[in-house]
C-alpha positions in Angstrom: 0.0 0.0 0.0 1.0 3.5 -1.0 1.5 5.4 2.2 3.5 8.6 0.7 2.7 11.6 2.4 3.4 15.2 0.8 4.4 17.6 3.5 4.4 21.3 2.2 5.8 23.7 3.7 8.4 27.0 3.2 9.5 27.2 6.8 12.3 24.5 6.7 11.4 23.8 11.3 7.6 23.7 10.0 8.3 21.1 7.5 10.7 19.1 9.8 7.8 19.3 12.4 5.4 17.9 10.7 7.8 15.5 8.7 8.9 13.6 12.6 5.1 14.1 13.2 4.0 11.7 10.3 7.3 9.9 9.7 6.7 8.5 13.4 3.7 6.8 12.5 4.9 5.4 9.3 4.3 7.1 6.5 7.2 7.6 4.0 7.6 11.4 3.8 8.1 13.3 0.3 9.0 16.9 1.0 8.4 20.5 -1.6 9.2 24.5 -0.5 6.3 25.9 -2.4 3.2 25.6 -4.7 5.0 24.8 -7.6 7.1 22.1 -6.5 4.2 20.2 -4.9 2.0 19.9 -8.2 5.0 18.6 -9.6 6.0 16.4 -6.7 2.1 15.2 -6.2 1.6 14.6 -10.4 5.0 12.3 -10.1 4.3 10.9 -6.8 0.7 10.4 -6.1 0.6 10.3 -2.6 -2.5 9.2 -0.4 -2.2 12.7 1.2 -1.3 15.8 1.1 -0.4 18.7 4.0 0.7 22.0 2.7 0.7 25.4 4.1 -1.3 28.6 2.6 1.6 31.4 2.4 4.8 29.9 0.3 6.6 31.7 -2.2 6.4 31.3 -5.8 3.1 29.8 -5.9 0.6 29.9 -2.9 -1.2 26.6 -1.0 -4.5 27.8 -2.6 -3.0 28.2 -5.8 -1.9 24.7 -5.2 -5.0 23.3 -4.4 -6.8 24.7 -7.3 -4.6 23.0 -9.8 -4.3 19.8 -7.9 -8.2 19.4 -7.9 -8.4 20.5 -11.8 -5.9 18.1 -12.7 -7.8 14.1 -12.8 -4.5 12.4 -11.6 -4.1 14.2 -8.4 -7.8 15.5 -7.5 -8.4 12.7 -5.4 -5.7 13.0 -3.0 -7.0 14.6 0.7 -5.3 17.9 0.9 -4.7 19.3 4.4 -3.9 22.9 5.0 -1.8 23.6 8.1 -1.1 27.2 8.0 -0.7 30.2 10.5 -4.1 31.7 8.2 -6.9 31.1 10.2 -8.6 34.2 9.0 -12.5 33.1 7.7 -11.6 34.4 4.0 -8.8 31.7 3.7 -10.5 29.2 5.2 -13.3 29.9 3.3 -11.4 29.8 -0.1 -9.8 26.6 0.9 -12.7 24.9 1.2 -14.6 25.9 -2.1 -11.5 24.6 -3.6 -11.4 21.2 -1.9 -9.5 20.7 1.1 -10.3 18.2 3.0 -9.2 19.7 6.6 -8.1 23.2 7.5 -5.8 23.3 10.7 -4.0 26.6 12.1 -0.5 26.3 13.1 0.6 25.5 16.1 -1.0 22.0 16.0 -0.9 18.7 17.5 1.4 16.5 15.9 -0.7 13.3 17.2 -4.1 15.0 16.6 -2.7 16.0 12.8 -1.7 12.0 12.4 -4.9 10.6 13.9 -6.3 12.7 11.0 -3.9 11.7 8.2 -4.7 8.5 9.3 -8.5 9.6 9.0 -8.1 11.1 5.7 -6.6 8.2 4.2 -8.7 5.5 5.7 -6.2 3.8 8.1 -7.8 2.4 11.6 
């Protein structure tokens, strides 16, 4: 079974956070640095989920999200946003676009792997 996680994330201590968070519990752990890198990464990959932040350089998380939910080969892949955002009007735009969970940084690392594990459809 494919258990590649996409962890996106500009903030190299955020990304190595959430990286020990996952890794921990299993999950083989595919890393990007913005936007751009994870539509790449996530068309060549295919991983069962993905957990990317909002504000990156070069191309945003919603940006992201948008193109990963247009394109057939990665729409079905559970997108988490982790993000310092938690303003209503980002939320908001996440979730017309398809995210499946919106979390605001700090988080729990267990709580955010009890709900990769959700996501995916691991017990």
């Amino acid at each position: 079974m494919n258990k590649k996680i996409l962890i996106v994330d500009d903030e190299p201590h955020m990304l190595r956070v959430t990286e020990l968070s996952l890794k921990k519990v299993g999950y083989e752990i595919l890393t990007a640095r913005n936007g751009r890198e994870a539509v790449e990464a996530a068309t060549r990959e295919l991983p069962v989920l993905i957990v990317m932040d909002v504000n990156m350089p070069e191309m945003d998380g919603i940006t992201a999200l948008k193109q990963l939910k247009a394109t057939p080969a990665t729409a079905g892949i559970p997108v988490i946003m982790l993000t310092s955002r938690g303003e209503a009007v980002a939320r908001g735009e996440a979730e017309t676009s398809g995210v499946a969970l919106y979390l605001t940084k700090p988080f729990s690392p267990s709580a955010l792997a009890a709900e990769a594990r959700r996501l995916i459809g691991i017990s």
